[in-house]
C-alpha positions in Angstrom: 0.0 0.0 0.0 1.4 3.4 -1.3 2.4 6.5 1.1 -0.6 8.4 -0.8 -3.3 5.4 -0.4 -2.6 5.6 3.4 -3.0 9.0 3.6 -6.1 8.7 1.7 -7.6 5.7 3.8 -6.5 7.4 7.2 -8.4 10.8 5.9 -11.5 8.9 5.4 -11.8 7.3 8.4 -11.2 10.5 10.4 -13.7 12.6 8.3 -16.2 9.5 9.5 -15.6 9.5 12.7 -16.5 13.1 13.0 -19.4 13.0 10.6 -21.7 11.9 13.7 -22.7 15.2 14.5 -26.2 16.9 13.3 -26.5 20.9 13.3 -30.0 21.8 14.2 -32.4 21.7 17.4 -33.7 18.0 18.3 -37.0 17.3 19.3 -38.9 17.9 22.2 -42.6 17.4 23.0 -43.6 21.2 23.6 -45.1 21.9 27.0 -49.3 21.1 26.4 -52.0 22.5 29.1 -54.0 19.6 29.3 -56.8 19.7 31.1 -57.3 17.2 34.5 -61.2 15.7 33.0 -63.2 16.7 30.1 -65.6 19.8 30.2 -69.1 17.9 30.4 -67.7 14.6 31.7 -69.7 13.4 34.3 -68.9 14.2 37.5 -70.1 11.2 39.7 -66.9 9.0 39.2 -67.1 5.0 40.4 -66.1 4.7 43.9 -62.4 3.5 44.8 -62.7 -0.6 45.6 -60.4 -2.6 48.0 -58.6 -4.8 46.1 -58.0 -8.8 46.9 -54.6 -7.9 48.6 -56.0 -5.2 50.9 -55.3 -2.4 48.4 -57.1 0.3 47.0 -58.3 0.0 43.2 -58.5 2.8 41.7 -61.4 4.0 38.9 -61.0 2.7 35.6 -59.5 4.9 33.4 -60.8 3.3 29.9 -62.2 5.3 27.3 -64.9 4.6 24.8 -62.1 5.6 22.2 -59.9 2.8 23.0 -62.7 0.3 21.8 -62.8 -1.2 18.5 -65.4 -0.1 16.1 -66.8 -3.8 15.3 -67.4 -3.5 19.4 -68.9 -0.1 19.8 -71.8 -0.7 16.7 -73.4 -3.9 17.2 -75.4 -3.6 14.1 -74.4 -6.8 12.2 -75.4 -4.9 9.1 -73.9 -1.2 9.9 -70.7 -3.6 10.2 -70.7 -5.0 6.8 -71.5 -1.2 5.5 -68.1 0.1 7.5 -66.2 -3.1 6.0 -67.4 -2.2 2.3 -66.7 1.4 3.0 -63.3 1.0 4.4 -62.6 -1.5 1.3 -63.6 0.6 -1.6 -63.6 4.3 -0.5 -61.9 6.7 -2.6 -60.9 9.3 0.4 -59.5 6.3 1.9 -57.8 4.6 -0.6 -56.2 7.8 -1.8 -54.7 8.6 1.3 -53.5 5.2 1.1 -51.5 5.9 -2.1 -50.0 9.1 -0.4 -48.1 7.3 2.4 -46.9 5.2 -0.4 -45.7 8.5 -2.5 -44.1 9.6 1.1 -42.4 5.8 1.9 -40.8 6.3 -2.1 -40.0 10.1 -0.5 -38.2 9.0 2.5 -36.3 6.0 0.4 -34.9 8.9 -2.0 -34.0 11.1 0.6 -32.1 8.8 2.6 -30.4 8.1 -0.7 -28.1 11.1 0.0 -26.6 9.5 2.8 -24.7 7.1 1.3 -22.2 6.4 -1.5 -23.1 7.0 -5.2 -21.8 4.3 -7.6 -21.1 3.9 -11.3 -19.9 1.3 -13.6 -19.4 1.5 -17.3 -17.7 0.5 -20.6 -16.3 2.2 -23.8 -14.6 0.8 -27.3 -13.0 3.5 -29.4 -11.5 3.0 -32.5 -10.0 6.0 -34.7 -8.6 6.3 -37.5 -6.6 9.5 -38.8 -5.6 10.6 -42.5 -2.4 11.4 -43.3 -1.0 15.1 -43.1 1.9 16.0 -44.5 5.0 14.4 -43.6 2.6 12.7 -40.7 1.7 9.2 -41.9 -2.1 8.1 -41.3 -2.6 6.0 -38.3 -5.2 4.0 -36.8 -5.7 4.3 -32.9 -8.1 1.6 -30.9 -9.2 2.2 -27.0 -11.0 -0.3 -25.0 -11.7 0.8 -21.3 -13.9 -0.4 -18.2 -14.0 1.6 -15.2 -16.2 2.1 -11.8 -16.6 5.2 -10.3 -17.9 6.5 -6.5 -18.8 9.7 -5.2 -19.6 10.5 -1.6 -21.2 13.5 -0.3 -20.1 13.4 3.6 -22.5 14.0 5.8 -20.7 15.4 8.5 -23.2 18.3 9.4 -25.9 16.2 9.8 -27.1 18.1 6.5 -28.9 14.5 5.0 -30.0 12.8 8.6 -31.7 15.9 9.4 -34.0 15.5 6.0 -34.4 12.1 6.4 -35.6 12.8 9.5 -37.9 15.3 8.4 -39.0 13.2 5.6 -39.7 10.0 8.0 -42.0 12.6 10.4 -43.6 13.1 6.8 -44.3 9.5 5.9 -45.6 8.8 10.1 -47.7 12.2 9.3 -49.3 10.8 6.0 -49.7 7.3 8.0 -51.6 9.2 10.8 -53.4 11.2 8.2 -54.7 7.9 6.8 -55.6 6.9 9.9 -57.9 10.2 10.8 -59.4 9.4 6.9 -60.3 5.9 8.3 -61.8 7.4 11.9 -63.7 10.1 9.8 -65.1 7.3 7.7 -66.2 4.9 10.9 -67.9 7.6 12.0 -69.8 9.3 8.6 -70.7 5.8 7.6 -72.5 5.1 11.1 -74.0 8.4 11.3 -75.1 8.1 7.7 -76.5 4.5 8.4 -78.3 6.0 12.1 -79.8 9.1 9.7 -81.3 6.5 7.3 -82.9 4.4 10.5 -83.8 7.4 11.2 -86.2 8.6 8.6 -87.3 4.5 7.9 -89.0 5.0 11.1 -90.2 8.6 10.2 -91.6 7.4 7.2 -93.0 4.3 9.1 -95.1 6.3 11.0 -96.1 8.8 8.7 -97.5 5.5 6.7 -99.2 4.1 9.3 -100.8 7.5 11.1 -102.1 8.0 7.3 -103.8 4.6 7.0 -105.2 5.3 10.6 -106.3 8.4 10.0 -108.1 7.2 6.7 -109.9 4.8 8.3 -111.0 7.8 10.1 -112.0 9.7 7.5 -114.0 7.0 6.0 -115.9 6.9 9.1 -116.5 10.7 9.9 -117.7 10.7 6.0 -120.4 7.9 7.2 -121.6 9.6 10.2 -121.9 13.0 8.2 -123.6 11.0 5.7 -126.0 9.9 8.1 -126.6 13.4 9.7 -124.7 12.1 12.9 -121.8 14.2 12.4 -121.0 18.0 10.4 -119.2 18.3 6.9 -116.8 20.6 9.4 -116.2 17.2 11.3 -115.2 15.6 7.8 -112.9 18.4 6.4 -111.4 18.4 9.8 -110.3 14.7 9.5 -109.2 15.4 5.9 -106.6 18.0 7.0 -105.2 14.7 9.7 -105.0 12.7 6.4 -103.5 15.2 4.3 -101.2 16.2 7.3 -99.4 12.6 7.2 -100.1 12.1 3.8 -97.7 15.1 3.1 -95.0 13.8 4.8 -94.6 10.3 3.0 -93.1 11.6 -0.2 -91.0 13.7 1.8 -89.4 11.3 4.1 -89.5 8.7 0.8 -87.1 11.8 -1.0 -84.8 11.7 2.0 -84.6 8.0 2.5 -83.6 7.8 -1.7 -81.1 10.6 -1.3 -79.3 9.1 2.3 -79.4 6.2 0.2 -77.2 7.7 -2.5 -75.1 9.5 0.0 -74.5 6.2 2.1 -73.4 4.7 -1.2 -71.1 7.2 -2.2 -69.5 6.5 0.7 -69.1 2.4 0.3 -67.2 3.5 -3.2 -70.0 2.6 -5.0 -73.1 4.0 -7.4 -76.4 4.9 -6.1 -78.7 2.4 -4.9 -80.0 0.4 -2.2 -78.8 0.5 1.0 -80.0 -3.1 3.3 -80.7 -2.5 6.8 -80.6 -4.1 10.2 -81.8 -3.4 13.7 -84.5 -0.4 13.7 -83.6 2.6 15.0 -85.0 1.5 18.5 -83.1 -1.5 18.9 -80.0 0.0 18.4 -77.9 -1.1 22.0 -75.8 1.7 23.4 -75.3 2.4 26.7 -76.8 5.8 28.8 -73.0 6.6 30.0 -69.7 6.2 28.1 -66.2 6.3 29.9 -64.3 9.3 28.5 -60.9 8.2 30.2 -57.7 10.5 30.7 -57.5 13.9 28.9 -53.7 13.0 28.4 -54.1 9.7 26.9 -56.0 11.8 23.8 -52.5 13.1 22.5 -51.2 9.2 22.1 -55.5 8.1 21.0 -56.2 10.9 18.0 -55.3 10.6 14.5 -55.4 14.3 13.9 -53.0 14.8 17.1 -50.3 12.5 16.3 -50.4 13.8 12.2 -49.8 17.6 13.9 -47.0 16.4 16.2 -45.1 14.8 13.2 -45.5 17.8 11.0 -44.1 19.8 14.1 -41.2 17.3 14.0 -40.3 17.3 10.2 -40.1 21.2 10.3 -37.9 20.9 13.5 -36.0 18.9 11.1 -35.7 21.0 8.4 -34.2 23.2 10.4 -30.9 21.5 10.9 -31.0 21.1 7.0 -30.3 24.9 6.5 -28.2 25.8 9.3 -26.1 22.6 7.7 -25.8 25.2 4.4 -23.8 27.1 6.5 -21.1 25.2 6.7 -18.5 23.4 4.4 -19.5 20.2 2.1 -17.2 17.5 2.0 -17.2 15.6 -1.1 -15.1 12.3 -1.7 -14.8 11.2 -5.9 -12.6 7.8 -6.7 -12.4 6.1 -10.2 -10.7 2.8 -10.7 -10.8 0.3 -14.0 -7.9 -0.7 -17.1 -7.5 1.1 -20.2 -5.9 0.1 -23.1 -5.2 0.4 -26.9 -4.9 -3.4 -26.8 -7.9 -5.4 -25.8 -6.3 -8.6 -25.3 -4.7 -7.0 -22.6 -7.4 -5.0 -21.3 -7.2 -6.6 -17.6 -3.4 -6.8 -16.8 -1.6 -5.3 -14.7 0.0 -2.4 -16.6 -3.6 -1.3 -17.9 -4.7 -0.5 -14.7 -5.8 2.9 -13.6 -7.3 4.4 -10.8 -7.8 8.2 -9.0 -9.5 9.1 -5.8 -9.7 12.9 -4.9 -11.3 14.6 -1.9 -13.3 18.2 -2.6 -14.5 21.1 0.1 -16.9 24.1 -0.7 -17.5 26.5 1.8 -20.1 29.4 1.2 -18.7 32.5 1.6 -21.1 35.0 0.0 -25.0 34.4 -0.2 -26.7 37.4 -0.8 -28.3 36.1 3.0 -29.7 33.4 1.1 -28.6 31.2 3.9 -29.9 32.9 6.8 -33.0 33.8 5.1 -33.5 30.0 4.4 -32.7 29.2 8.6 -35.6 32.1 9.1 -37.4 30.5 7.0 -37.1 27.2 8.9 -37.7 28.9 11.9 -41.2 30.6 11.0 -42.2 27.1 9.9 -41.9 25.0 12.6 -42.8 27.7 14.7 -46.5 27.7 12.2 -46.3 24.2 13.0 -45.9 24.2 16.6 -49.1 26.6 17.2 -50.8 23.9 14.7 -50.4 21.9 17.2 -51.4 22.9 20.0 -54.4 24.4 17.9 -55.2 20.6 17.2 -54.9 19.7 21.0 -57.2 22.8 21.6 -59.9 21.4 19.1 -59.4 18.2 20.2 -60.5 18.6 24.1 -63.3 20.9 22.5 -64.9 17.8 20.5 -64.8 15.6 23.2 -66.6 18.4 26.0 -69.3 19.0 23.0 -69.5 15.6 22.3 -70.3 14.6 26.1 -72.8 17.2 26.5 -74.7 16.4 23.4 -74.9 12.7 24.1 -75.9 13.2 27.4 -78.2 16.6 26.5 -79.8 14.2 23.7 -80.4 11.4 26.1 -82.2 13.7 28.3 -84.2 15.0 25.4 -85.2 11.5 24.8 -86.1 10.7 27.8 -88.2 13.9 27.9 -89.8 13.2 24.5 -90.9 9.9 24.9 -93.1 11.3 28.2 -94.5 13.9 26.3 -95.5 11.6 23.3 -97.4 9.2 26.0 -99.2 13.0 27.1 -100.1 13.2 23.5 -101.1 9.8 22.7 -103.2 10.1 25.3 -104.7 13.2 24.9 -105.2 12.3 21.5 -107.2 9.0 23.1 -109.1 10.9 25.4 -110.3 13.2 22.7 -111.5 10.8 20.5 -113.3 9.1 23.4 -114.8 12.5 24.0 -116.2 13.1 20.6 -117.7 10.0 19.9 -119.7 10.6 22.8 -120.6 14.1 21.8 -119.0 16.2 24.6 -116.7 18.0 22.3 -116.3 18.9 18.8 -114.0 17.7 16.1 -111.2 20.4 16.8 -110.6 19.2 19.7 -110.0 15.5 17.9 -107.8 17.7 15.4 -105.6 19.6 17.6 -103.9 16.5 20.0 -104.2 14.4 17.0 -101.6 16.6 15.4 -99.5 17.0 18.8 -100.0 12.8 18.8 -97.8 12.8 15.1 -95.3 15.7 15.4 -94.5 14.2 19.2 -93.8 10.8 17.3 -91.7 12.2 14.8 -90.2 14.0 17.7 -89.1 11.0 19.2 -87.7 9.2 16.2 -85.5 12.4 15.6 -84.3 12.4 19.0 -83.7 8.6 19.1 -81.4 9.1 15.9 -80.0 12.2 17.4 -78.7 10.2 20.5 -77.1 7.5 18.2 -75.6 10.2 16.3 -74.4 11.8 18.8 -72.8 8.8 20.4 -70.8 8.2 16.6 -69.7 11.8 17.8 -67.8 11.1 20.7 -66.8 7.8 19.8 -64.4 9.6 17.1 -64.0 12.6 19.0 -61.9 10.1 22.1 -60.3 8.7 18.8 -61.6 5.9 18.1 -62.3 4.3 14.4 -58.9 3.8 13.2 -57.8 0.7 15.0 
């Protein structure tokens, strides 16, 4: 081994050993003000428990968002509809194809960091004229040769934007992930809202073929002199009044339909259904669980952080501008005019060389680029916490309307038995003449909108439960 090959080798390895540093800031989970519970959680927490050894069991701190979404709907039906929908759906299948553009990303970043290699092969043969005194002469050149270049790394300069682009590719996988929760939760809510108006349109069906019957029989006793033509155009308006609503609800049921579809990936059409509305099993109180544990549990959190950690990234790729880059080039092969002898000895050739650049004049391009950094991860950072913010806001809405919609329920369902009754009583009343129709015609039509009441605050509880379910962040797993 020559003087000069030594020298080289021994430069090498000293320019590695101290390419193991990395300009820039690393990461560090900023400071979050997370509250101790959720706004709207409720406040009468299980009771500590002794435990087998003597100890003291503290309450559970599960959360509706840890469960699976096959375990929160028990809909056998609403389960093949989130199956289909997670299958085919464009949304999700594109953001599917974009942490596959971010995996090719990272691989050709990460490139940089290593050795650059070339092989290759040329045959010349020339042949010049003669000139003068200069006889003509014929000149043949075979050569094969493999060449390397290395970029050193020693600022850190490629790490840092591999890093960045690996937070990219974990950002794009947690943005698939909130695409997926998003879906769980639109296809349920979609699937509750059709329930929904099936059982508005149910009744709407069957108060109109009640209220028919009634009509046909007000028409009788007016035709008999028993009852006014008043009486009957009164019990027309309770016929027309549901009758109204049927091609209404039948509108809305087609176009939830097509919605619903659009959603599963495919063209308008039927949608098959499973429990009604009213058998839908969920219970009256959901655990919420830790504020904290929401950072690890949403999608939308976990995307923010990683964006906040790329740009932290990026900014060790330009303060790395700043200083020199170290660039190694080597070339080694044969060449000769003979190819018989192309791989002896005396043919060989070879070169390695060993290049700096240091900026010294920018125009401030290079601290303008750092500033530039800066402002962006800084952008970043308040998206993030913005995202937390949001987050904790969801959840304390989310409580509140599923337990404000229970309520409502509750309260619904009482005053539909008042109407339903009142409705009763009035008909008792008329047919034994101690009132008039109007009477019959007023709680009749409290009886129907108190039904239709209850169906819309039956689907806005279930709704409302899809809610919270993906605001705890649940639906991806």
């Amino acid at each position: 081994m020559t003087r000069m090959t030594r020298a080289s080798l021994s430069m090498l390895l000293s320019v590695l050993v101290w390419s193991g540093c990395a300009v820039g800031p690393n990461y560090k989970r900023p400071a979050i003000d997370v509250p101790v519970t959720y706004r709207g959680a409720s406040s009468e927490a299980p009771p500590a428990t002794s435990g087998p050894t003597g100890g003291t069991v503290q309450p559970t701190t599960a959360s509706l968002g840890d469960e699976k979404w096959w375990d929160v709907f028990q809909d056998e039906e609403l389960r093949n509809l989130i199956r289909t929908a997670l299958k085919n759906n464009y949304d999700l299948r594109i953001a599917a194809t974009r942490v596959l553009e971010a995996q090719a990303q990272l691989g050709i970043t990460r490139a940089d960091q290593y050795p650059s290699l070339a092989a290759g092969g040329a045959l010349a043969d020339q042949r010049s004229p003669r000139v003068g005194p200069i006889p003509s002469y014929e000149v043949s050149l075979g050569q094969v040769a493999a060449s390397a270049a290395w970029n050193l790394d020693f600022w850190g300069r490629y790490r840092r934007a591999s890093e960045a682009a690996r937070a990219n590719l974990l950002a794009n996988e947690w943005a698939r992930k909130q695409v997926m929760a998003t879906l769980v939760a639109n296809v349920a809510a979609a699937y509750f809202q059709l329930r929904q108006l099936d059982l508005e349109l149910e009744i709407s069906k069957r108060t109109f073929a009640s209220r028919s019957e009634s009509l046909k029989l007000t028409q009788t006793l007016e035709q008999h002199g028993l009852s006014s033509l008043l009486d009957v155009r009164q019990s027309e308006q309770l016929v027309y009044t549901a009758g109204e609503e049927i091609p209404d609800f039948e509108r809305q049921v087609a176009q939830q339909e097509n919605a619903l579809s659009i959603l599963l990936g495919k063209n308008p059409g039927d949608i098959p259904r499973g429990l009604k509305l009213t058998e839908e099993p969920h219970a009256p109180q959901v655990p919420a669980g830790l504020p904290s544990s929401l950072l690890e549990r949403r999608p939308d959190i976990r995307e923010a952080e990683q964006n906040l950690i790329a740009a932290n990234a990026q900014i060790g790729v330009a303060r790395a501008a700043y200083f020199p880059q170290i660039t190694l080039t080597g070339t080694a092969g044969f060449e000769t005019p003979a190819l018989t002898a192309l791989f002896t000895g005396p043919a060989g050739l070879w070169n390695f060389g060993a290049s700096l650049t240091q900026p010294i004049f920018e125009g401030g391009r290079i601290k303008s680029n750092v500033r530039l950094s800066e402002a962006q991860r800084e952008q970043f950072l308040l998206a993030y916490q913005q995202t937390i913010q949001a987050a904790f806001r969801d959840v304390s809405n989310a409580l509140v309307a599923y337990r404000d919609n229970r309520e409502f329920r509750i309260q619904q369902e009482q005053l539909l038995q008042s109407a339903q009754d009142a409705a009763r009583l009035s008909e008792v009343r008329f047919k034994a003449g101690t009132t008039d129709y109007l009477e019959v015609l007023t709680n009749e039509t409290n009886s129907f909108n108190a039904e239709l009441g209850l169906a819309q605050a039956e689907g806005n509880e279930l709704i409302a439960l899809v809610e919270l379910y993906q605001a705890l962040g649940g639906g991806w797993q």
